[in-house]
One Martini backbone bead per residue (centre of mass of N, CA, C, O) as a GRO file, in nm:
protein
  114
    1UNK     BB    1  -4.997   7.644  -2.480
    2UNK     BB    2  -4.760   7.566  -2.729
    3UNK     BB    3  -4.622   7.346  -2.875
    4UNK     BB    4  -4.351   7.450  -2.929
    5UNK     BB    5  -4.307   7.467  -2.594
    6UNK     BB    6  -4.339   7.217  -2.490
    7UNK     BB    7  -4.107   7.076  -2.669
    8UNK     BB    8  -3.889   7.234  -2.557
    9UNK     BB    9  -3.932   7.152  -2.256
   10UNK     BB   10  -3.914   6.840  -2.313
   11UNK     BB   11  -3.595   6.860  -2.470
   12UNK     BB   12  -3.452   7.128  -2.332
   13UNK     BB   13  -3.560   7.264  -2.044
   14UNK     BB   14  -3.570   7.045  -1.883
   15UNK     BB   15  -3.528   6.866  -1.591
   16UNK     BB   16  -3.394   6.584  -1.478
   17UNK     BB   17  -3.618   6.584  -1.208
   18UNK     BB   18  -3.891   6.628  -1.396
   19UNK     BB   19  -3.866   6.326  -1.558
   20UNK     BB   20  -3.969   6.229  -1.322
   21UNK     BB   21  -4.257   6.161  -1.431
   22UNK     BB   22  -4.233   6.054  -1.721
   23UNK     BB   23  -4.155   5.724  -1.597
   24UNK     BB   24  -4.438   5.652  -1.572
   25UNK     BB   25  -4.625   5.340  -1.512
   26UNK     BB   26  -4.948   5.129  -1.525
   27UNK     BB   27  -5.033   4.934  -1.316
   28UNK     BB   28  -5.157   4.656  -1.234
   29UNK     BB   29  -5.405   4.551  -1.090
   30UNK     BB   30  -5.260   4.373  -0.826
   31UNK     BB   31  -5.111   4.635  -0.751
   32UNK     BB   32  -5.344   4.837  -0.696
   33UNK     BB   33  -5.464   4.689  -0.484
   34UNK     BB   34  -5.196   4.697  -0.283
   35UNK     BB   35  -5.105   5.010  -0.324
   36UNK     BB   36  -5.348   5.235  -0.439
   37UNK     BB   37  -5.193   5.285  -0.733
   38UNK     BB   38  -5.152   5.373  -1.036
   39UNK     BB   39  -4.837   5.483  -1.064
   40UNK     BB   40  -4.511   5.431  -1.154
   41UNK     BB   41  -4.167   5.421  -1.145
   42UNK     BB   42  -3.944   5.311  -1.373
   43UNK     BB   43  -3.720   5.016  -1.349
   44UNK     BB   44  -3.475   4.866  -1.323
   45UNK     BB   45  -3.623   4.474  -1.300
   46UNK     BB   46  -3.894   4.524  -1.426
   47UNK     BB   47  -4.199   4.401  -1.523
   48UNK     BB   48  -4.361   4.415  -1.838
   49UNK     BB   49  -4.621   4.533  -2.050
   50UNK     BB   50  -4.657   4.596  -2.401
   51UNK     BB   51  -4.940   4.784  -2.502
   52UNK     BB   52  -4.787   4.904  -2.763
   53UNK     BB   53  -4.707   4.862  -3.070
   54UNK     BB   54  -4.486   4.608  -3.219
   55UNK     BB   55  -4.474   4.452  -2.910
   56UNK     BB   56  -4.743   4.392  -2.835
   57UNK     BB   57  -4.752   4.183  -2.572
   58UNK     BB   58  -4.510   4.200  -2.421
   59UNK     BB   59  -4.278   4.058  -2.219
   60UNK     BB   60  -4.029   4.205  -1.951
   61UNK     BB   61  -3.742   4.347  -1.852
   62UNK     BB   62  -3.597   4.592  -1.749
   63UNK     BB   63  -3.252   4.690  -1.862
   64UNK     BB   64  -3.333   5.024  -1.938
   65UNK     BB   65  -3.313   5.417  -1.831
   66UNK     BB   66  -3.366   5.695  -2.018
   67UNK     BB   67  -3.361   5.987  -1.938
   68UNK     BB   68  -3.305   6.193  -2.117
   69UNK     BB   69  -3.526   6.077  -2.356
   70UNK     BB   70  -3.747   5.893  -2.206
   71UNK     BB   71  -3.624   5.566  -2.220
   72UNK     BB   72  -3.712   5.186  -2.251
   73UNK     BB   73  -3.574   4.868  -2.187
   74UNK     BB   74  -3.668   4.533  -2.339
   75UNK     BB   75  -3.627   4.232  -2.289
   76UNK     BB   76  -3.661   4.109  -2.635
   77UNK     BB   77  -3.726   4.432  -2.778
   78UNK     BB   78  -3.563   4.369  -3.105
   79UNK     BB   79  -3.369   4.404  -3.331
   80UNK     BB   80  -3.259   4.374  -3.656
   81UNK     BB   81  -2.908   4.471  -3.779
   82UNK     BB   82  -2.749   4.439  -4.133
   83UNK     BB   83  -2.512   4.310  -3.980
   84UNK     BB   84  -2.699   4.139  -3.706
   85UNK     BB   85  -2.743   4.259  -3.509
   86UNK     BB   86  -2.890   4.348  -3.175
   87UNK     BB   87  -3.135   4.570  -3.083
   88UNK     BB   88  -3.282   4.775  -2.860
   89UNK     BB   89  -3.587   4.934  -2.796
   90UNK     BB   90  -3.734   5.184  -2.765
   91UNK     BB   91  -3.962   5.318  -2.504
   92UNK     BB   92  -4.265   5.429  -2.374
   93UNK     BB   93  -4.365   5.448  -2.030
   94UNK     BB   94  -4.672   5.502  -2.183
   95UNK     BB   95  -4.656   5.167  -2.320
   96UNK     BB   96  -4.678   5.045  -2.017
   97UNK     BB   97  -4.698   4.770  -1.795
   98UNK     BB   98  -4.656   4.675  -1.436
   99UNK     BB   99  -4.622   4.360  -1.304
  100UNK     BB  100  -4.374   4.384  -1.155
  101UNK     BB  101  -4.120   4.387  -0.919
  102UNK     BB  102  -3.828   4.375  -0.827
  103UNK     BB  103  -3.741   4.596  -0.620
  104UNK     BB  104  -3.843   4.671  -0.282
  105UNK     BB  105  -3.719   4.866  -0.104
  106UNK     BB  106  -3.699   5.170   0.099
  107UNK     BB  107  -3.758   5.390  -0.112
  108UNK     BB  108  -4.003   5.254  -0.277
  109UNK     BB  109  -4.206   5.175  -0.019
  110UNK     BB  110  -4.257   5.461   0.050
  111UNK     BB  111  -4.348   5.576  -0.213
  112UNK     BB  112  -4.599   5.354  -0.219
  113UNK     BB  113  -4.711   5.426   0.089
  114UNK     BB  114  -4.786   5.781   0.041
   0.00000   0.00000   0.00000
């Protein structure tokens, strides 16, 4: 395929439903030994680490997870802007590892158990 295809794929014509596939993000060892998989899909209040970018090794929670865009809000990875402001950076997440899970209900259970 061209990448030029992809990119339109990526941006303009996934579906809601398809992007959960890209918001997977790779499980630290500790998980992987207990749930027995590679990566699972980000939510807020998951603790991650950020492995890439000019965060790296920042830890903290996710607080915001942006479906559209395919991009997440980790806690503490702000920048400060011009007024003063700070503004939380968005990031990709396949450069984070999930350290610890927020909340385990009964629908991520099961998916982790699948």
């Amino acid at each position: 395929m061209q990448p030029r295809k992809q990119r339109k794929w990526l941006y303009k014509d996934s579906k809601l439903h398809e992007k959960h596939k890209l918001l997977h993000a790779t499980l630290s060892d500790k998980l992987r030994e207990k749930y027995g998989r590679r990566s699972a899909r980000v939510r807020k209040g998951d603790k991650v680490r950020i492995m890439r970018g000019d965060f790296a090794g920042h830890e903290g929670k996710v607080i915001e997870v942006d479906m559209k865009r395919c991009r997440i809000k980790v806690d503490g990875a702000t920048v400060t802007k011009s007024d003063g402001t700070e503004v939380a950076v968005p990031i990709h997440p396949s450069n984070v590892m999930i350290t610890d899970f927020g909340e385990v209900d009964e629908v991520r259970k099961r998916i982790l158990e699948r």
